[in-house]
C-alpha positions as CSV (number, residue, x, y, z in Angstrom):
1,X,17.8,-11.6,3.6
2,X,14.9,-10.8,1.5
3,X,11.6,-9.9,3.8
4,X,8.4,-11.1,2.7
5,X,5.9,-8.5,1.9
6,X,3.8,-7.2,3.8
7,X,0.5,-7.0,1.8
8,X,-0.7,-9.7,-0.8
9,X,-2.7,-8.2,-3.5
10,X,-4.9,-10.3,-5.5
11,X,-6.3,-9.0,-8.9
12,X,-8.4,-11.8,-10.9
13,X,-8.6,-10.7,-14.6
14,X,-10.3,-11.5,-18.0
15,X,-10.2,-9.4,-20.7
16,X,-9.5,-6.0,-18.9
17,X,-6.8,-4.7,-21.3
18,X,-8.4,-1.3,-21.0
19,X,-8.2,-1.2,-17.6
20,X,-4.9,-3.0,-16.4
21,X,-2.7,-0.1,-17.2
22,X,-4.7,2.3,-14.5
23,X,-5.3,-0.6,-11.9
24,X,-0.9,-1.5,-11.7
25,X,-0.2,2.3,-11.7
26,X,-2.6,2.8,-9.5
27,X,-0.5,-0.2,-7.2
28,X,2.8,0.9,-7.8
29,X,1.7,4.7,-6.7
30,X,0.9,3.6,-2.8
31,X,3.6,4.5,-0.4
32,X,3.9,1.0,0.9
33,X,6.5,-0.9,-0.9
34,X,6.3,-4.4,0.7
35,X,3.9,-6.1,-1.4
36,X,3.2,-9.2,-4.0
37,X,0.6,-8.3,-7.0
38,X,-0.3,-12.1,-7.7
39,X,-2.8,-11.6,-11.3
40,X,-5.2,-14.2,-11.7
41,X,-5.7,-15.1,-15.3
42,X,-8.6,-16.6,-16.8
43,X,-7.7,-16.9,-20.4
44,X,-7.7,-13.8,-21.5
45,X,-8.0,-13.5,-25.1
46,X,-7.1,-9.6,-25.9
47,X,-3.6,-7.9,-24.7
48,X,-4.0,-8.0,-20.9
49,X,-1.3,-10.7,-20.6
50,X,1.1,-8.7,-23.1
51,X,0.7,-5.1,-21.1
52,X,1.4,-7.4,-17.5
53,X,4.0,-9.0,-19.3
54,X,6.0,-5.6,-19.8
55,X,5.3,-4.4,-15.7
56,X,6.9,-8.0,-14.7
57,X,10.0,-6.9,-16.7
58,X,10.7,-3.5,-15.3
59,X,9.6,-3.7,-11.5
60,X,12.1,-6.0,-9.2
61,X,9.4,-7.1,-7.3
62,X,7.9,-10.2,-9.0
63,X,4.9,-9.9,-10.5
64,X,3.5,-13.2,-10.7
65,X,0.4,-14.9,-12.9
């Protein structure tokens, strides 16, 4: 059975494609394991979504928007 995480990180966005890179590694490089990233879009109209979209793919934890 699948636990539920422990920690619920919430990262509202717009337009931060220069900055999304450093903010997920910066996630992914805590020694806690058990938690959700849950990215809050608000239309972003540069590459955020495309440079999320390629973290989603190679973490198993879902990354969800």
């Amino acid at each position: 059975m699948k636990k539920n995480p422990r920690i619920s990180i919430l990262c509202p966005i717009l337009n931060v494609e220069k900055y999304i890179n450093q903010t997920i590694e910066s996630i992914l490089a805590q020694s806690c394991s058990e938690w959700e990233l849950i990215i809050m879009d608000g239309q972003s109209s540069d590459g955020t979504l495309e440079i999320i979209n390629r973290y989603a793919i190679k973490d198993k934890r879902k990354i969800s928007l």
